[in-house]
C-alpha positions in Angstrom: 54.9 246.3 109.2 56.6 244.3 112.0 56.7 245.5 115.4 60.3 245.2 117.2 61.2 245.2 120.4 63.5 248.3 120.8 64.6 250.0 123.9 66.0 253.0 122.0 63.6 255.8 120.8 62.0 255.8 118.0 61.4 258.8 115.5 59.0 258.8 112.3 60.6 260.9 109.3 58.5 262.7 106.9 59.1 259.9 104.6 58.4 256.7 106.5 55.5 258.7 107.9 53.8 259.2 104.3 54.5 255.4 103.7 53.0 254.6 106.8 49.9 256.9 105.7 49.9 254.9 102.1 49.5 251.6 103.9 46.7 253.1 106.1 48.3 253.8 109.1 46.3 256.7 110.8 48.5 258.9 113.4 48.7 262.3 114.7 52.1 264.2 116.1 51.4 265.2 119.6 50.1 268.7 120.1 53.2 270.3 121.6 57.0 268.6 120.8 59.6 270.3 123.1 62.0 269.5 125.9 61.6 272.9 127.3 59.5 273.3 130.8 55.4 273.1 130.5 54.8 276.2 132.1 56.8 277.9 130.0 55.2 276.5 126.8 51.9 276.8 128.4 53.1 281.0 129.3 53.7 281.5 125.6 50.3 280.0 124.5 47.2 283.0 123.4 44.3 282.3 125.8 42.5 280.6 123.3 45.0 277.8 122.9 45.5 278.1 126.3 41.6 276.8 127.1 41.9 274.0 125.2 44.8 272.4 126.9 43.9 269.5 129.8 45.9 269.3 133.0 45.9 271.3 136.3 49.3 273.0 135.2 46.9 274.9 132.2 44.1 275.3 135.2 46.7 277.2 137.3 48.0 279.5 134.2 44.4 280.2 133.0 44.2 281.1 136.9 47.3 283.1 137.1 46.0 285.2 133.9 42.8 285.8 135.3 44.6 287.1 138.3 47.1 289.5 136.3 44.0 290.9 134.4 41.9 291.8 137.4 45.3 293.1 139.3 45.6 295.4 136.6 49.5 293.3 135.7 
């Protein structure tokens, strides 16, 4: 496959993704696709998930939880 030089996005469909796959291409989606705010995602998360995410925006939510819990919230 050639590479191009594009300034517009670029999205991978199911299909050109199993092709890509065939020709041994090896890629993973990202963890979390969304346009919505990262604290919100991260608020909807289970703890376990939550542990498992990097960042010090995860830090401060597993801190907020903690928190709540031990406030009795």
């Amino acid at each position: 496959m050639e590479q191009q030089n594009a300034t517009e996005p670029f999205f991978i469909t199911e299909e050109i993704g199993a092709m890509m796959v065939a020709a041994g291409y090896e890629f993973e989606p990202p963890l979390i696709a969304c346009t919505g705010r990262l604290r919100d995602v991260l608020g909807r998360m289970g703890d376990t998930e939550l542990a498992l995410q990097p960042g010090e925006i995860a830090d401060q939510e597993c801190a907020r939880r903690q928190a709540a819990c031990l406030s009795g919230g």
